[in-house]
Structures are given as structure tokens and as C-alpha cells.
SELO-800920 format. One record per atom (N, C-alpha, C, CB): residue in one letter; atom name; x negated, y negated, z negated. Coordinates in steps of 0.1 Angstrom, whole numbers. Each point is the difference from the previous one (the first is absolute). Last residue first. Glycine has a CB too. Layout:
residues N
code; site; xx; yy; zz
A; CA; X; Y; Z
...
This chain:
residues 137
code; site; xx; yy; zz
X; N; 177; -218; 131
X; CA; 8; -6; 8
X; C; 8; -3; -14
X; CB; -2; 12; 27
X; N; -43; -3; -33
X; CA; 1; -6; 13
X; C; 14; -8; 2
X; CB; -17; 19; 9
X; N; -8; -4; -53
X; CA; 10; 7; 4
X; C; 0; -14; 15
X; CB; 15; 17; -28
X; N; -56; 1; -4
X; CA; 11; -11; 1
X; C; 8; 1; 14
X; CB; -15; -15; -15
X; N; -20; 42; -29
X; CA; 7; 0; 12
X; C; 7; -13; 3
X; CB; 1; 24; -3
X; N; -42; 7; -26
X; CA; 11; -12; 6
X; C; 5; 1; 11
X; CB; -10; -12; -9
X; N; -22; 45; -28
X; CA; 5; -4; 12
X; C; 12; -14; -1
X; CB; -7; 27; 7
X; N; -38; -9; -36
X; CA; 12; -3; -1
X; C; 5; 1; 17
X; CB; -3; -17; -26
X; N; -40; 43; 1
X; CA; 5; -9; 5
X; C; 11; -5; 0
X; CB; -12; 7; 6
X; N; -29; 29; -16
X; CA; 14; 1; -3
X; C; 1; -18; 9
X; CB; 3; 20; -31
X; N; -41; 21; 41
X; CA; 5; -11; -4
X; C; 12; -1; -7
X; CB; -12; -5; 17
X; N; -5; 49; -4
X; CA; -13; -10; 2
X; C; 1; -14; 2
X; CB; -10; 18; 10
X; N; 27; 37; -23
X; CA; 2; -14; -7
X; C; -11; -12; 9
X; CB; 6; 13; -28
X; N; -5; 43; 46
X; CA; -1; -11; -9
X; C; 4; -13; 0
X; CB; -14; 13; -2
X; N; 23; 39; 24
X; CA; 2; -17; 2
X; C; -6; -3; -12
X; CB; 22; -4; 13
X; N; -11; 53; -1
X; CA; -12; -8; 2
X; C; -5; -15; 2
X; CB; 0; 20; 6
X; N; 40; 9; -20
X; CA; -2; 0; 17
X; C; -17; -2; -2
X; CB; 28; -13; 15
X; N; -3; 10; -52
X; CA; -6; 11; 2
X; C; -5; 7; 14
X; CB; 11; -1; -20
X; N; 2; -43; 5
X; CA; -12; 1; -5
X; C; -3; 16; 1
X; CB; 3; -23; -16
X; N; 37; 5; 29
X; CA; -10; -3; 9
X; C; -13; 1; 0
X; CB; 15; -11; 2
X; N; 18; 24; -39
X; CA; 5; 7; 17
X; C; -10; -2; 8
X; CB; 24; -6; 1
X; N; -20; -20; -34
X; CA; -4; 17; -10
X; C; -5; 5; 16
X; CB; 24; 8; -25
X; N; 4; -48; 32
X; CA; -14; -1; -8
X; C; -10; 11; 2
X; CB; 13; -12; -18
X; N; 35; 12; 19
X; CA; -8; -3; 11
X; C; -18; -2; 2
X; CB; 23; -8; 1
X; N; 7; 8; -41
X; CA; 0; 20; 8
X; C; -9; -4; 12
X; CB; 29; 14; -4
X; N; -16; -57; -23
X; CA; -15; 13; -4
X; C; -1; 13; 7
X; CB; 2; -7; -24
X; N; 22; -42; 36
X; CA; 2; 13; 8
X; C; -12; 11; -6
X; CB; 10; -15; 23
X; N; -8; -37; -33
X; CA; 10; 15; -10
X; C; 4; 9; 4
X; CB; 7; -10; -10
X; N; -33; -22; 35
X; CA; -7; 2; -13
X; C; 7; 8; -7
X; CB; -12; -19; 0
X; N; 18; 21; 53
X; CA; 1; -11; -8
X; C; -4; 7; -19
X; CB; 24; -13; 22
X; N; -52; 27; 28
X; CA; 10; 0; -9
X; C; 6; -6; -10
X; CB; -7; 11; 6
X; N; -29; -5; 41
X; CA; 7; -10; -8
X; C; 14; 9; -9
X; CB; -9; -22; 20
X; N; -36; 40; 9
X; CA; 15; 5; -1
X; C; 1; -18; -15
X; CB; 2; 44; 6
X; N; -42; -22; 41
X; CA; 6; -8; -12
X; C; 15; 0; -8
X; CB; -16; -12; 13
X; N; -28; 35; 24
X; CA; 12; 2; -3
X; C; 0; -7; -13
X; CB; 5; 21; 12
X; N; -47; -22; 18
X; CA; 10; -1; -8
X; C; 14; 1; 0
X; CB; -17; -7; -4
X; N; -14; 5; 38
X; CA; -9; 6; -10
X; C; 5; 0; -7
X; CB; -16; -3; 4
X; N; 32; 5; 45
X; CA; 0; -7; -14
X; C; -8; 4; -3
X; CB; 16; -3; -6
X; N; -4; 20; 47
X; CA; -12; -6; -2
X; C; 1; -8; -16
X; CB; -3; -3; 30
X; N; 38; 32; -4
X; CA; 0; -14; 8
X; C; -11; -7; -8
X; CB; 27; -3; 7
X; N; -27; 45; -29
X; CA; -1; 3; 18
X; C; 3; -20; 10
X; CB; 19; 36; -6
X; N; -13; -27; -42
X; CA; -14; 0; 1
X; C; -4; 0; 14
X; CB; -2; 11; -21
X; N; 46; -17; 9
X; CA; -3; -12; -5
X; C; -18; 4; 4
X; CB; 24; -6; -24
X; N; 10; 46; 31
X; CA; 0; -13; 7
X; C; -8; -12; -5
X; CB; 23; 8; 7
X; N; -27; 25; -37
X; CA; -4; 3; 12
X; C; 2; -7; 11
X; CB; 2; 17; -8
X; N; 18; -27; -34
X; CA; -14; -1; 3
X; C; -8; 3; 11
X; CB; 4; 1; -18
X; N; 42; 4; 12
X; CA; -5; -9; 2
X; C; -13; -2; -2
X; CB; 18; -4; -1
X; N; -2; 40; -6
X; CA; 3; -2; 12
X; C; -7; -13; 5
X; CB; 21; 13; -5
X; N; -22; -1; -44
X; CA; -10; 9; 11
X; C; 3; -4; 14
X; CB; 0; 21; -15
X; N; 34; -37; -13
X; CA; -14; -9; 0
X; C; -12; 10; 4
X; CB; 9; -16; -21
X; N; 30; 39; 17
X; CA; 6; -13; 10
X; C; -17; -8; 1
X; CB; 33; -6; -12
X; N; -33; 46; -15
X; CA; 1; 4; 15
X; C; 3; -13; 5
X; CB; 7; 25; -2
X; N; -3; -30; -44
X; CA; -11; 3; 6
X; C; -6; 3; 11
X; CB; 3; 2; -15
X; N; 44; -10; 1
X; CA; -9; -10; 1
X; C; -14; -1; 5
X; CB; 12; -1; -16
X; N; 12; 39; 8
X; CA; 7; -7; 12
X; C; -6; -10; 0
X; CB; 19; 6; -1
X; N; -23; 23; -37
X; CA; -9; 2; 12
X; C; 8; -10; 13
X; CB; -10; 30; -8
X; N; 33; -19; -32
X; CA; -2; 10; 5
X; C; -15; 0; 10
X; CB; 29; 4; -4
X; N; -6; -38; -25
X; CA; -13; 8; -11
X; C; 2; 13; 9
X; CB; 1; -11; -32
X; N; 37; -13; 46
X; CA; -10; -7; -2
X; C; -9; 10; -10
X; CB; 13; -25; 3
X; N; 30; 28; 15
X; CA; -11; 4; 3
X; C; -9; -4; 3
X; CB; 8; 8; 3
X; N; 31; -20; -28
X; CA; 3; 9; 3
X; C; -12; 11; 5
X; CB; 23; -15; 1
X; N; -14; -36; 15
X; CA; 0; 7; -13
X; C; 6; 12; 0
X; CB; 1; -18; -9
X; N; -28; -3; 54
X; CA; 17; 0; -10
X; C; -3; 7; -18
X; CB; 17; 9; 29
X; N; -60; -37; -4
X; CA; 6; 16; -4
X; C; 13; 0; -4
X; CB; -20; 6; -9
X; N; -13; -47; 36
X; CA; 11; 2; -10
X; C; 4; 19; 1
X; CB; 11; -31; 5
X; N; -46; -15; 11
X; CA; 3; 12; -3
X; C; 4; 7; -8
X; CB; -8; -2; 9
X; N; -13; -44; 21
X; CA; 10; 2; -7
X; C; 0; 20; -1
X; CB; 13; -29; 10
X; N; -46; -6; 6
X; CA; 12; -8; -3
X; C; 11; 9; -7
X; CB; -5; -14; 21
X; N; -50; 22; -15
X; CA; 11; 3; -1
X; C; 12; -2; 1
X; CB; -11; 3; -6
X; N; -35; -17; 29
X; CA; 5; 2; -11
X; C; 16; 3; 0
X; CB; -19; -15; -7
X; N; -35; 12; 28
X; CA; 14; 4; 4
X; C; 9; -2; -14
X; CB; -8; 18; 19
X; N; -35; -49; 6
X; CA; 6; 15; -12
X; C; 11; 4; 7
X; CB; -5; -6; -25
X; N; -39; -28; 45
X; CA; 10; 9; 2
X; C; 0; 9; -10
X; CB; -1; -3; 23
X; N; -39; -29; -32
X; CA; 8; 11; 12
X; C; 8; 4; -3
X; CB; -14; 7; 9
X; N; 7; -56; -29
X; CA; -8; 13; 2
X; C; 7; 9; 6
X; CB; -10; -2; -17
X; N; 17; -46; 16
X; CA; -8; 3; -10
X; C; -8; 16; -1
X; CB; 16; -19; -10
X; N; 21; -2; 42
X; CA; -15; -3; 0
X; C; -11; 6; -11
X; CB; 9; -20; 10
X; N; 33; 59; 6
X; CA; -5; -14; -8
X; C; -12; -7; 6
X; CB; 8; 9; -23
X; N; 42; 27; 32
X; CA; -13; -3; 4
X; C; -10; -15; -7
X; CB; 13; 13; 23
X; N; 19; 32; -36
X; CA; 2; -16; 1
X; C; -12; 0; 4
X; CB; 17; -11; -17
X; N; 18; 54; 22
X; CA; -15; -6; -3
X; C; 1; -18; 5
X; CB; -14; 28; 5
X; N; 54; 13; -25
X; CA; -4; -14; 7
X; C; -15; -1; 6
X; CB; 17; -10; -17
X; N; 22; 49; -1
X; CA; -11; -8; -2
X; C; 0; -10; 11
X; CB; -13; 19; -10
X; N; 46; 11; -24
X; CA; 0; -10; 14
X; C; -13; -5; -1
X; CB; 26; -9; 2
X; N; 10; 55; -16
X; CA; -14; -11; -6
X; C; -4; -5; 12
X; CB; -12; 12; -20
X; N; 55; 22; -6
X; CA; -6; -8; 16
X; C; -12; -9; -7
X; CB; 26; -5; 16
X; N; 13; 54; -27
X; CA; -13; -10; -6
X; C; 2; -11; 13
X; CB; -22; 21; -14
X; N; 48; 15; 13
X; CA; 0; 2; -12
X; C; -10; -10; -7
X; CB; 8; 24; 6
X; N; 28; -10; 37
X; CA; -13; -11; -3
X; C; -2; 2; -13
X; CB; 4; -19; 16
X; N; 16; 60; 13
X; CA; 4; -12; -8
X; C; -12; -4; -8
X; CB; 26; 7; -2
X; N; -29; 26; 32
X; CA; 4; -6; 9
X; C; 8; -15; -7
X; CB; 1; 25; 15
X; N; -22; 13; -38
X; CA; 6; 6; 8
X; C; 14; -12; 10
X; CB; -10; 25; -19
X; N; -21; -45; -10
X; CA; -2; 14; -6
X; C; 12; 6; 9
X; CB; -10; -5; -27
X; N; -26; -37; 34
X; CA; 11; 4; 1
X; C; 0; 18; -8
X; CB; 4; -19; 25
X; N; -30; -37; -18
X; CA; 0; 19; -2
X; C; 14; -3; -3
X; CB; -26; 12; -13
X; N; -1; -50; 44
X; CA; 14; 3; -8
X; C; -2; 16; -5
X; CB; 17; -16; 19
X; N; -47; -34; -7
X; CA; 4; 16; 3
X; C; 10; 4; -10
X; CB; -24; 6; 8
X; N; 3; -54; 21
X; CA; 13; 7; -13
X; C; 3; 15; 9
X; CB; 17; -29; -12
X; N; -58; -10; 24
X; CA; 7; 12; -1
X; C; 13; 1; -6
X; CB; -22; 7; 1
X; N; -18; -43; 27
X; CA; 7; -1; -13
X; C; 9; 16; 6
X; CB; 2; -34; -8
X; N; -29; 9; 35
X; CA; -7; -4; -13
X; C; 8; 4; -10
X; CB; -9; -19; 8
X; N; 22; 26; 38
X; CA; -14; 4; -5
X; C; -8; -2; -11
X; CB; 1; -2; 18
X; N; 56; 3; -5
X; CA; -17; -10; 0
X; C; -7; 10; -4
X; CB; 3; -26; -9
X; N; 42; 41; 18
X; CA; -12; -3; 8
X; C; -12; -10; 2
X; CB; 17; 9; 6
X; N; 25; -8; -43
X; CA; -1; 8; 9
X; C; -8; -2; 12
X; CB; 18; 4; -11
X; N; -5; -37; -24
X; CA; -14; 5; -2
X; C; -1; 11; 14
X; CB; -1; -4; -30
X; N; 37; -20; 24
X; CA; -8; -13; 7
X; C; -12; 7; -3
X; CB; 14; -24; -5
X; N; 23; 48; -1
X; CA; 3; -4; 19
X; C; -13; -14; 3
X; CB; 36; 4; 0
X; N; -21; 15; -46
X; CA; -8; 9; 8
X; C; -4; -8; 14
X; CB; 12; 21; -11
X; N; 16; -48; -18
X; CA; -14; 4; -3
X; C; -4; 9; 8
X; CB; 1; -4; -19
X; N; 43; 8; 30
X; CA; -5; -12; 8
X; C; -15; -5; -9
X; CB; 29; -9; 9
X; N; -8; 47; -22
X; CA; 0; 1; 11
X; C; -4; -9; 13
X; CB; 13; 12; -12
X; N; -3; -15; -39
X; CA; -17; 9; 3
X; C; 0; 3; 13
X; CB; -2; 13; -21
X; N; 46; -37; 9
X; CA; -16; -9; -3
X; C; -10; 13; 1
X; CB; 7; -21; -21
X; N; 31; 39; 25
X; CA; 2; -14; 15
X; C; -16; -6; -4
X; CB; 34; -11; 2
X; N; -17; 44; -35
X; CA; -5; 12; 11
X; C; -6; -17; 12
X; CB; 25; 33; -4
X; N; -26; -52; -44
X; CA; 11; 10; 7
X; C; -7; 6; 11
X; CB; 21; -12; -5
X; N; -42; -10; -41
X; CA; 0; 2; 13
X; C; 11; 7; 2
X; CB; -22; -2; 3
X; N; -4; -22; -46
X; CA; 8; -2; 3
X; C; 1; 8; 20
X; CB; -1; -21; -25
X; N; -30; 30; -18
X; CA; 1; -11; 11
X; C; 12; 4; 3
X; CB; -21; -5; 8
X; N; -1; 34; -39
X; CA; 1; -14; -3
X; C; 4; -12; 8
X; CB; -13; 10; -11
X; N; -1; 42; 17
X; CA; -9; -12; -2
X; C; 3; -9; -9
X; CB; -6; 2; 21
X; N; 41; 27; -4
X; CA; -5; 3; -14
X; C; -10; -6; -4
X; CB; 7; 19; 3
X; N; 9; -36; 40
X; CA; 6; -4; -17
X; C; 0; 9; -9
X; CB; 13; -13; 8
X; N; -31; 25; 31
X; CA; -8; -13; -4
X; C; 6; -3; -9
X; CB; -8; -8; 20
X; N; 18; 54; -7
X; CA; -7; -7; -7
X; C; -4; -10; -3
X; CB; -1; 13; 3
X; N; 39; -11; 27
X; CA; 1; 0; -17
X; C; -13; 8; -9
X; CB; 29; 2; 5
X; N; -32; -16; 43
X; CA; 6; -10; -6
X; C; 2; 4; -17
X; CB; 12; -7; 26
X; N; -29; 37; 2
X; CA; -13; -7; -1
X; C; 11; -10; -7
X; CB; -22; 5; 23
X; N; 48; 25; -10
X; CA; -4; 3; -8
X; C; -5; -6; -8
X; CB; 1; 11; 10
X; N; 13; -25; 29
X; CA; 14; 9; -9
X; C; -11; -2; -13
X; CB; 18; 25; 20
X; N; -41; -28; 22
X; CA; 3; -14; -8
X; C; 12; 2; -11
X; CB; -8; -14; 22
X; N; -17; 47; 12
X; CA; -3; -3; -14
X; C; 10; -9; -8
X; CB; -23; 3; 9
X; N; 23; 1; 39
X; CA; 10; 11; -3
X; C; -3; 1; -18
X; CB; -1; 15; 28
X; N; -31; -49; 0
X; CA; 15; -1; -5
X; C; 8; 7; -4
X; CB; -1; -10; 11
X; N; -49; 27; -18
X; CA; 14; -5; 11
X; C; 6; -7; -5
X; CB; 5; 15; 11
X; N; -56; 1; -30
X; CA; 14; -5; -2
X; C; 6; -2; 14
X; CB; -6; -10; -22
């Protein structure tokens, strides 16, 4: 991903579901862009963003270093073409190369396509859980 992305990267994130303009993915980017711990790849179909997926790796006491997914979105329209699949190949390859042993993906529970989707990546189910949150400001 570039900044020159953020047109785009912004209105898949609110096909995601989130809320973003071109100003917010530009100033997010600006905090992942050049870590070493962390990616957002962008496919393109002749120069227009047609996907993005953001990895992370978290480092733990409890056990070695993952990578996990934060985020990855297919515009509608081209989705069930393979875009997905090629995004999370990418990332896997970065995630194995900075040494992981795992690639992890969190999904919310009524996202079933997502689901389908991840399980045909080769992911299995291997907890459920609640999340929380509490709002700082």
C-alpha cells in the first residue's frame, strides 16, 4: 500500500463496515507504514485497489510469536474471484519469512462467508471468545 491508495483503501474499509475517509487511512497508514512488524497489501486490477489485508505479528510471553490478520476486505463485485486468496498467500509469505509459525485470522460470528472463506484457506476454528472494550477518551 501507498498513500496514493487511500481513495480507494478508504471505501473498501466501509464496505468492511467501518467507518473511513481518504484523511483517516492516511494518517492510520502513517502509523503502520514501515514497521517491521506489520504490512497492508494492496491488489490492484489495473492500478485500482480491488482488495487490502493487514498483518500484524504479535509478539507473546506465553508463546512464540504469530502473525495475525487485522484486517481484509474484497470490494464487492470481486469477491469469489481469487483476490482474497492471493491477498492471504501474500501474507503468509511475509508472516513465515519474519519467522512465525502461525498465521491467525479473528472473525466476527455472523460473518459465515468469511468463515467458509478462511476455512478454505486452510484455517481452522480453535477457540471462540468474547471481546471488550473500554473506550479511553
Amino acid at each position: 500500500m501507498t498513500t496514493d491508495d487511500a481513495d480507494a483503501v478508504a471505501a473498501l474499509t466501509v464496505e468492511l463496515g467501518y467507518p473511513a475517509t481518504p484523511g483517516d487511512i492516511v494518517r492510520r497508514f502513517s502509523r503502520i507504514d514501515g514497521r517491521p512488524d506489520q504490512i497492508v497489501l494492496v491488489a490492484d486490477d489495473g492500478g485500482v485497489p480491488v482488495g487490502w489485508l493487514h498483518v500484524a505479528i504479535h509478539p507473546y510471553l506465553e508463546n512464540d510469536s504469530t502473525a495475525e490478520i487485522l484486517g481484509l476486505v474484497v470490494a464487492d463485485g470481486r469477491r469469489s474471484q481469487g483476490v482474497g486468496r492471493v491477498l492471504v498467500e501474500a501474507g503468509e509469505r511475509w508472516a513465515r519469512a519474519a519467522g512465525c509459525a502461525a498465521l491467525r485470522v479473528r472473525s466476527r460470528v455472523t460473518r459465515d462467508r468469511a468463515h467458509a472463506f478462511y476455512e478454505r484457506q486452510g484455517f481452522r476454528r480453535v477457540k471462540t471468545q468474547h471481546a471488550f472494550e473500554k473506550p479511553l477518551t
